[in-house]
TIDREN-515572 format. One record per atom (N, C-alpha, C): x, y, z; residue in three letters. Coordinates in steps of 0.02 Angstrom, whole numbers, padded with zeros to 5 digits, always signed. Example, Ala and Ser with C-alpha at 12.3 -4.5 7.8 and 13.67 -1.06 7.14 Angstrom:
residues 2
+00660-00284+00390ala;+00615-00225+00390ala;+00660-00165+00390ala;+00642-00112+00354ser;+00684-00053+00357ser;+00645+00002+00394ser;
end
This chain:
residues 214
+00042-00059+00000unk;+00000+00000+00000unk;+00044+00062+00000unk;+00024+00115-00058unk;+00059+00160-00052unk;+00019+00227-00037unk;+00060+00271-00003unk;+00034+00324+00023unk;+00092+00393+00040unk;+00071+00431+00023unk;+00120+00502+00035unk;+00085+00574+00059unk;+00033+00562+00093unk;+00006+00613+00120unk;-00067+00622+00109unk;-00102+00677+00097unk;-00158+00686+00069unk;-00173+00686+00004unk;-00205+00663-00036unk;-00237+00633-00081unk;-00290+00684-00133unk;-00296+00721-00174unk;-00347+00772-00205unk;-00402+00749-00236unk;-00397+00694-00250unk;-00448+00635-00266unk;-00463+00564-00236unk;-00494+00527-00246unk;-00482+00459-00215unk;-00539+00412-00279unk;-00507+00381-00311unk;-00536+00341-00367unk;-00558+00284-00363unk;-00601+00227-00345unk;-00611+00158-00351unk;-00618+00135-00406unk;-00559+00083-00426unk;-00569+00046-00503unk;-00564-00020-00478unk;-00598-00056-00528unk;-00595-00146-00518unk;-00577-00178-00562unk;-00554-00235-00549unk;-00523-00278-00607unk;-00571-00347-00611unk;-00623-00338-00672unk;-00651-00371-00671unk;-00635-00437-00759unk;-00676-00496-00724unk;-00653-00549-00786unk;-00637-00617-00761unk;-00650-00668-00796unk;-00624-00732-00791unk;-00571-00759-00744unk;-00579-00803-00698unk;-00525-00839-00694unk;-00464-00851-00699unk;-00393-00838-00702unk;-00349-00860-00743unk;-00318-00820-00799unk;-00355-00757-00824unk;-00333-00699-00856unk;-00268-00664-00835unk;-00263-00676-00777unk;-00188-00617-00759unk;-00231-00547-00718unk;-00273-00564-00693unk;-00288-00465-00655unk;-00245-00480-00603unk;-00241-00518-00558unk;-00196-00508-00497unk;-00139-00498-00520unk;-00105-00521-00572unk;-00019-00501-00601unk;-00029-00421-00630unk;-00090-00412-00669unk;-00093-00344-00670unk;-00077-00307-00639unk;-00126-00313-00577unk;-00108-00272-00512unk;-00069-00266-00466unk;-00033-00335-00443unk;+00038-00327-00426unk;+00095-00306-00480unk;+00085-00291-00532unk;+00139-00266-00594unk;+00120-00201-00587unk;+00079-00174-00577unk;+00051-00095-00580unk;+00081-00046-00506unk;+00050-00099-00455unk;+00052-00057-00377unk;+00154-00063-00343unk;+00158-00141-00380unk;+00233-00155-00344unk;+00276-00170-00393unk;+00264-00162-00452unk;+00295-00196-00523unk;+00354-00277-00485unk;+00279-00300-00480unk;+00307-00369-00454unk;+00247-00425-00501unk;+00286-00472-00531unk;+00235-00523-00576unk;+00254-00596-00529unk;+00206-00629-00528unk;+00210-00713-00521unk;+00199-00778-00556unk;+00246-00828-00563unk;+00208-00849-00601unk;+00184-00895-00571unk;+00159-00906-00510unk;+00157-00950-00473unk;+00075-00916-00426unk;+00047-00863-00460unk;-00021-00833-00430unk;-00066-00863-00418unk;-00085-00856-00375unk;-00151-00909-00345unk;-00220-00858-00360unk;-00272-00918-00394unk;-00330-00879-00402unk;-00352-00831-00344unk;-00378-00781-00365unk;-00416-00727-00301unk;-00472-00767-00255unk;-00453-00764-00200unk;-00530-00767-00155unk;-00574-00729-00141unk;-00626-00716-00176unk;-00680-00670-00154unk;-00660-00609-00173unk;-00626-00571-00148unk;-00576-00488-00179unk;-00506-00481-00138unk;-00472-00436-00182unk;-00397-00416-00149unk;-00393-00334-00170unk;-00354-00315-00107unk;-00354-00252-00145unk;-00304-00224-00128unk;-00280-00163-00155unk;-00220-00121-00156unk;-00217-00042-00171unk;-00184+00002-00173unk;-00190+00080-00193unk;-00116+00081-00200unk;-00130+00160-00237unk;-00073+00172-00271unk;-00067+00250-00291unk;-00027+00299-00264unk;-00046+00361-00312unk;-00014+00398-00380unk;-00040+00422-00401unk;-00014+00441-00463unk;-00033+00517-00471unk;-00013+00554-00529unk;+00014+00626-00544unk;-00031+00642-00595unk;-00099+00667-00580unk;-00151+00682-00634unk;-00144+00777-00673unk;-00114+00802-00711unk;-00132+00880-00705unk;-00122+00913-00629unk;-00065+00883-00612unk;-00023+00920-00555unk;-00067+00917-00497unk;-00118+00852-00506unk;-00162+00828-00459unk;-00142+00758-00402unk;-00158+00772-00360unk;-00117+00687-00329unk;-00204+00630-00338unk;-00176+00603-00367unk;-00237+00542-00359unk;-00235+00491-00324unk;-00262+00484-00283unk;-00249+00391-00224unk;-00306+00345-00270unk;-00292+00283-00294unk;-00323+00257-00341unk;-00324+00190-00293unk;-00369+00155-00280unk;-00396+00095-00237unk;-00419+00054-00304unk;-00379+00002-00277unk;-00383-00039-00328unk;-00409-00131-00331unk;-00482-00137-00322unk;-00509-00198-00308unk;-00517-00245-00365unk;-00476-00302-00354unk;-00472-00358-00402unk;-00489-00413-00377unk;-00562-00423-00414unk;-00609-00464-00405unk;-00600-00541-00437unk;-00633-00602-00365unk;-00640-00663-00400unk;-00678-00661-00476unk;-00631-00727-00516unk;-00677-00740-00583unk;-00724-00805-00575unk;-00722-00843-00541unk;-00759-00913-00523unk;-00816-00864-00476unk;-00885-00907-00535unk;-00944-00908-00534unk;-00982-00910-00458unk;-00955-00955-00417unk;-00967-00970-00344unk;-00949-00898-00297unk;-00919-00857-00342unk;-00899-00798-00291unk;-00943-00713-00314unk;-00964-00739-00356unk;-01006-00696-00410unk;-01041-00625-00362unk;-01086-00663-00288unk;-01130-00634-00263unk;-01077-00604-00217unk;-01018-00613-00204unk;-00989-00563-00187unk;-00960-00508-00201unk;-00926-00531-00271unk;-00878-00480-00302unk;-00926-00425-00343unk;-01004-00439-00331unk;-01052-00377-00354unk;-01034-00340-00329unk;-01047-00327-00245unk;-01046-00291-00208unk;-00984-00223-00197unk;-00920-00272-00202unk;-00878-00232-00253unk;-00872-00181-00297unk;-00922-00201-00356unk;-00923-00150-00398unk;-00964-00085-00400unk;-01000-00076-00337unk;-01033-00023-00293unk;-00997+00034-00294unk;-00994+00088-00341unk;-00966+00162-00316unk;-00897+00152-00347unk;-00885+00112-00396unk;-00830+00100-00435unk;-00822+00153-00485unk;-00793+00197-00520unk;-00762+00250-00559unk;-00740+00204-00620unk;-00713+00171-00616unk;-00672+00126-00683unk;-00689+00066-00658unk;-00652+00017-00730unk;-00647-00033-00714unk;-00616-00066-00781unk;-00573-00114-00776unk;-00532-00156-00828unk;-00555-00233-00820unk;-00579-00245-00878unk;-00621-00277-00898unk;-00552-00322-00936unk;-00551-00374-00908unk;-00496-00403-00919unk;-00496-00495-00959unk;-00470-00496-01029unk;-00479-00569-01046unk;-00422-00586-01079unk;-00411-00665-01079unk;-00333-00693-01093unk;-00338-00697-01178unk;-00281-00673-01205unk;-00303-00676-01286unk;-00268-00751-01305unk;-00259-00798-01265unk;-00241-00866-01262unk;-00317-00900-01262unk;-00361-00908-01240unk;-00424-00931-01224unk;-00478-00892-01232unk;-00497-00910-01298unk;-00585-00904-01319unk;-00612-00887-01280unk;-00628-00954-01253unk;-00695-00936-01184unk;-00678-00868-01132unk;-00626-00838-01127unk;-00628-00788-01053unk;-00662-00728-01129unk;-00641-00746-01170unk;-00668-00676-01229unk;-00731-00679-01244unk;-00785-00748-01242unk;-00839-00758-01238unk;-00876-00753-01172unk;-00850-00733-01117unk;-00891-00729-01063unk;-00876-00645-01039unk;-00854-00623-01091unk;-00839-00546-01071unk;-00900-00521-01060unk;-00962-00538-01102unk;-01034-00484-01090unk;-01053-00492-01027unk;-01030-00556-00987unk;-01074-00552-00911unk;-01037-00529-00886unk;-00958-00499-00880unk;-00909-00464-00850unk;-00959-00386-00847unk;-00961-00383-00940unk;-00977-00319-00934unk;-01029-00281-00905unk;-01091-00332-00913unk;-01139-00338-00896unk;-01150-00304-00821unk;-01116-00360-00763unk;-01128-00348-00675unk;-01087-00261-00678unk;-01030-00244-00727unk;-01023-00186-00699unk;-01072-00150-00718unk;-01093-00141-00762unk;-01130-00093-00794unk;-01193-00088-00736unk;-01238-00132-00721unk;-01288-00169-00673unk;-01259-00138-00611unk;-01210-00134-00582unk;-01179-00128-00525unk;-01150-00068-00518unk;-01093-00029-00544unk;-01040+00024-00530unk;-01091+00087-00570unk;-01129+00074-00616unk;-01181+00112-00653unk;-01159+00128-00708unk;-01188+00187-00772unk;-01158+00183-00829unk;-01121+00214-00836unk;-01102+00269-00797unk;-01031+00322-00788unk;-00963+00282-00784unk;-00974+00237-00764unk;-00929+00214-00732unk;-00877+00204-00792unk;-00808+00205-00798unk;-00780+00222-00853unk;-00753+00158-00863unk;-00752+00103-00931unk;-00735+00046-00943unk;-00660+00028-00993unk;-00595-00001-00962unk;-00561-00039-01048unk;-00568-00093-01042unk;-00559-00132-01098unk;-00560-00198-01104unk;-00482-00195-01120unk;-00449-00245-01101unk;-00386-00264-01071unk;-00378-00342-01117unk;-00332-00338-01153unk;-00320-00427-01181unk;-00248-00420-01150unk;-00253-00471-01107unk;-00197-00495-01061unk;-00137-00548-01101unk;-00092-00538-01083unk;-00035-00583-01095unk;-00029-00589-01179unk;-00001-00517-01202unk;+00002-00508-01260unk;+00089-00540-01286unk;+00140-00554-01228unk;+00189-00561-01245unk;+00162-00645-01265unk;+00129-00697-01261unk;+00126-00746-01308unk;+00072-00728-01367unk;+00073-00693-01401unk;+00024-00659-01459unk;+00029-00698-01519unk;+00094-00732-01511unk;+00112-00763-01574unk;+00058-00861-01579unk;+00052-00864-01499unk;-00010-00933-01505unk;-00084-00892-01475unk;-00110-00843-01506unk;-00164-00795-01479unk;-00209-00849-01498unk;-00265-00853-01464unk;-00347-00873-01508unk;-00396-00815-01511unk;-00389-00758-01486unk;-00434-00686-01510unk;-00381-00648-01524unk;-00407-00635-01608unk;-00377-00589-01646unk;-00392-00501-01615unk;-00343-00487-01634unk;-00357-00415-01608unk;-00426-00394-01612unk;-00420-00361-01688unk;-00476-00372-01749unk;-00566-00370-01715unk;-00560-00416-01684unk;-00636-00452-01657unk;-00614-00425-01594unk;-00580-00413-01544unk;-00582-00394-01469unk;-00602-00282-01492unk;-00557-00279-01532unk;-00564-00189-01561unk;-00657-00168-01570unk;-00674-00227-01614unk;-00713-00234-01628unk;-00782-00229-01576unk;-00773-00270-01544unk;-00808-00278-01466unk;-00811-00228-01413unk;-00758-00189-01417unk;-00730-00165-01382unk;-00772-00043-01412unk;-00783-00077-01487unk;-00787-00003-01508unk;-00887-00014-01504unk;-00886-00099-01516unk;-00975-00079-01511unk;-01006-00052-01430unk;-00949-00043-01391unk;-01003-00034-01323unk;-00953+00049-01301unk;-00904+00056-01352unk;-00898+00153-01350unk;-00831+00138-01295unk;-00790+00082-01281unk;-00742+00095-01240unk;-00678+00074-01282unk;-00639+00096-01249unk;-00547+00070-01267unk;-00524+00013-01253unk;-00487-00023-01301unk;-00448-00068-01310unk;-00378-00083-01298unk;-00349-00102-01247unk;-00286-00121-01241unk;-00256-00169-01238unk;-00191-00200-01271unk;-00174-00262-01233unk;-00090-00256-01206unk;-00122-00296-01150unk;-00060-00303-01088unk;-00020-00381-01106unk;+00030-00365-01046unk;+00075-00405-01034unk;+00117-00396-00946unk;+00067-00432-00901unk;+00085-00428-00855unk;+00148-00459-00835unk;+00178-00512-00881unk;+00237-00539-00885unk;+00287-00489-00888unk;+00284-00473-00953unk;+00352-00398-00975unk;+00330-00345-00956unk;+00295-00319-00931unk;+00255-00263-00904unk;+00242-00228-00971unk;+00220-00251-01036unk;+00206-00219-01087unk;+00126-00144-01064unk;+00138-00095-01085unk;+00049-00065-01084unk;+00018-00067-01008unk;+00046-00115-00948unk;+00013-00087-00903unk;+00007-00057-00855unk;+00053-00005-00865unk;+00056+00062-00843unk;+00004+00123-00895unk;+00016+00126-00936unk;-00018+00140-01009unk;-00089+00114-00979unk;-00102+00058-00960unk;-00178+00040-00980unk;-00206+00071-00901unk;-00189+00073-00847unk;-00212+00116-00795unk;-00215+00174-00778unk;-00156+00212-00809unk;-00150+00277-00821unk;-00219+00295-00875unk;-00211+00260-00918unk;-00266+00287-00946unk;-00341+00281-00926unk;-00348+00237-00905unk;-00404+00239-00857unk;-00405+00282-00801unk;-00369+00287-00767unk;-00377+00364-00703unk;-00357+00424-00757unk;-00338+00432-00797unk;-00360+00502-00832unk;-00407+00518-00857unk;-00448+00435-00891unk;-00511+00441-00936unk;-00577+00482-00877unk;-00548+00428-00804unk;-00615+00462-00754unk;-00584+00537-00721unk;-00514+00551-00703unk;-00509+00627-00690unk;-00549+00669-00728unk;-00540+00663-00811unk;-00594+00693-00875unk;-00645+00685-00858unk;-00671+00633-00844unk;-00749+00654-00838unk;-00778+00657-00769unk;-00735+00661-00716unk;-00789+00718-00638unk;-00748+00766-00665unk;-00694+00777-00698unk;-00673+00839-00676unk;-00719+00895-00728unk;-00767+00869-00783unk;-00804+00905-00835unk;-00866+00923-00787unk;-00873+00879-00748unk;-00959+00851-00696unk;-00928+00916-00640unk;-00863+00914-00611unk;-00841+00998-00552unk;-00862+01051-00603unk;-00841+01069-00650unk;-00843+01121-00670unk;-00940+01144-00681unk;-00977+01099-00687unk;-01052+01107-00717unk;-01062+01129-00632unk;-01065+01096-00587unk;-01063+01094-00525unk;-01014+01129-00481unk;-01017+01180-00490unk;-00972+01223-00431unk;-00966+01216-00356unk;-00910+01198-00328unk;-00907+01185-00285unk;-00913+01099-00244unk;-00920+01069-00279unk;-00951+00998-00268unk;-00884+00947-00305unk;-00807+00974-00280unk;-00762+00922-00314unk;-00777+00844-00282unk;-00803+00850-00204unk;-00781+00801-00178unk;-00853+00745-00196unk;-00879+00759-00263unk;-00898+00708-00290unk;-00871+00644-00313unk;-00817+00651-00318unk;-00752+00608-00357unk;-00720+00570-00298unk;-00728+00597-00229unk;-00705+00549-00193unk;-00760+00505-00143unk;-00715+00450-00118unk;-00750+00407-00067unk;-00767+00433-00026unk;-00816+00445+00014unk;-00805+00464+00084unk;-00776+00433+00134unk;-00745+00476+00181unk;-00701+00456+00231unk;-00717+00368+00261unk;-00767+00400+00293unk;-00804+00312+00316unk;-00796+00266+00277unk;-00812+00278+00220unk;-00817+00216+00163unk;-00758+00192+00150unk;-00702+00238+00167unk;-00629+00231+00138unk;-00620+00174+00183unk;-00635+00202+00255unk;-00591+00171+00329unk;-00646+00086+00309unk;-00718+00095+00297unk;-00740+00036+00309unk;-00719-00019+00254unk;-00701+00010+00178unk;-00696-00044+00145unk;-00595-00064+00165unk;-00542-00024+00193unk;-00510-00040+00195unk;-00494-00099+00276unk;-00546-00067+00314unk;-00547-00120+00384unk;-00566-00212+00327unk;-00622-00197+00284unk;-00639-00260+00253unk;-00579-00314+00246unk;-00542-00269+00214unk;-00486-00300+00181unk;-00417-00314+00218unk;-00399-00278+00270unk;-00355-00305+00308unk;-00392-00367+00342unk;-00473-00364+00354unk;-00500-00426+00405unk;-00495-00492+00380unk;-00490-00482+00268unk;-00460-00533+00220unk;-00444-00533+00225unk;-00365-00514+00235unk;-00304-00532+00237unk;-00291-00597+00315unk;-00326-00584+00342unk;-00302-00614+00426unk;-00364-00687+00400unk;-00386-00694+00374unk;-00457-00764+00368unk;-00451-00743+00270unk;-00384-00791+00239unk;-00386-00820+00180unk;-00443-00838+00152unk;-00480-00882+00179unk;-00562-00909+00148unk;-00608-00866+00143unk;-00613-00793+00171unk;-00646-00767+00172unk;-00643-00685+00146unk;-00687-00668+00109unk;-00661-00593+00072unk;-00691-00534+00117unk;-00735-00551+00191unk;-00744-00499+00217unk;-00766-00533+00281unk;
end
């Protein structure tokens, strides 16, 4: 967890998607530029923050990366509650995580609401050369629902710095268009205090009971 003082924003993004895609290598490649190859599926949620340098803005960006197994489903909704972004994440090795993207997309949309700012993420681009989704068809997918397309490589750290940065700039752009209509009302864009302290008590109480995400 990183931290350097006070914060001018506070962002919730999630890493949502399949099983086996790579979001936890994402996110340990992003917060600690640390990869595994040895990652154990998520239980229920994990989470992390991180700040970054928006327009001479400090941003604290909370970063929840959600189970992909079906059995955890009714949790990792809850999650996507008051979410700002979210990376929508599938392996361009395996079909199926690219065919189950609409119910990914779906619970956020259902859940975090339609503001909520979306990329789709094709993971583990450094084996591209044995891909089974062509770019082509993910661009494609990706332009019929009005969002951006990237692909990562949590291995070589290809794009994912690139692919989060651009997501906390895509949502700085749009509260920061929503402050200006609204004078006075920045601290639309952040968590509130409580919410901060309660979803982060959640997650240290994960950390101490493995089996359990809260």
């Amino acid at each position: 967890m990183e931290s350097s003082g006070a914060a001018d924003y506070i962002f919730k993004i999630v890493l949502t998607g399949d099983s086996g895609v790579g979001k936890s290598n994402l996110l340990s490649r992003f917060t600690r530029n640390e990869f595994s190859l040895e990652s154990r599926s998520t239980i229920g949620v994990e989470f992390s923050t991180k700040e970054v340098q928006v327009d001479g803005k400090t941003i604290k960006v909370q970063i929840w990366d959600t189970a992909g197994q079906e059995r955890f489903m009714a949790i990792t909704k809850a999650y996507y509650r008051n979410a700002y972004g979210a990376l929508l994440v599938f392996d361009i090795l395996k079909a199926s995580t690219f065919q189950n993207l609409d119910q990914w997309y779906s619970e956020v949309r259902a859940n975090a609401g339609v503001d909520c700012c979306i990329i789709l993420i094709g993971n583990k681009s450094d084996q591209r050369h044995i891909r089974a989704v062509m770019s082509d068809a993910a661009k494609k997918y990706a332009d019929e629902r009005n969002i951006k397309y990237i692909e990562t490589s949590a291995l070589d750290a290809t794009n994912v710095e690139q692919a989060f940065r651009t997501l906390i700039q895509d949502i700085y752009k749009q509260f920061s268009e929503k402050v200006n209509v609204v004078k006075g009302e920045s601290d639309v864009v952040s968590l509130p205090k409580n919410q901060q302290n309660q979803q982060q008590q959640q997650n240290y109480s994960s950390n101490s009971r493995p089996n359990q995400c809260c």
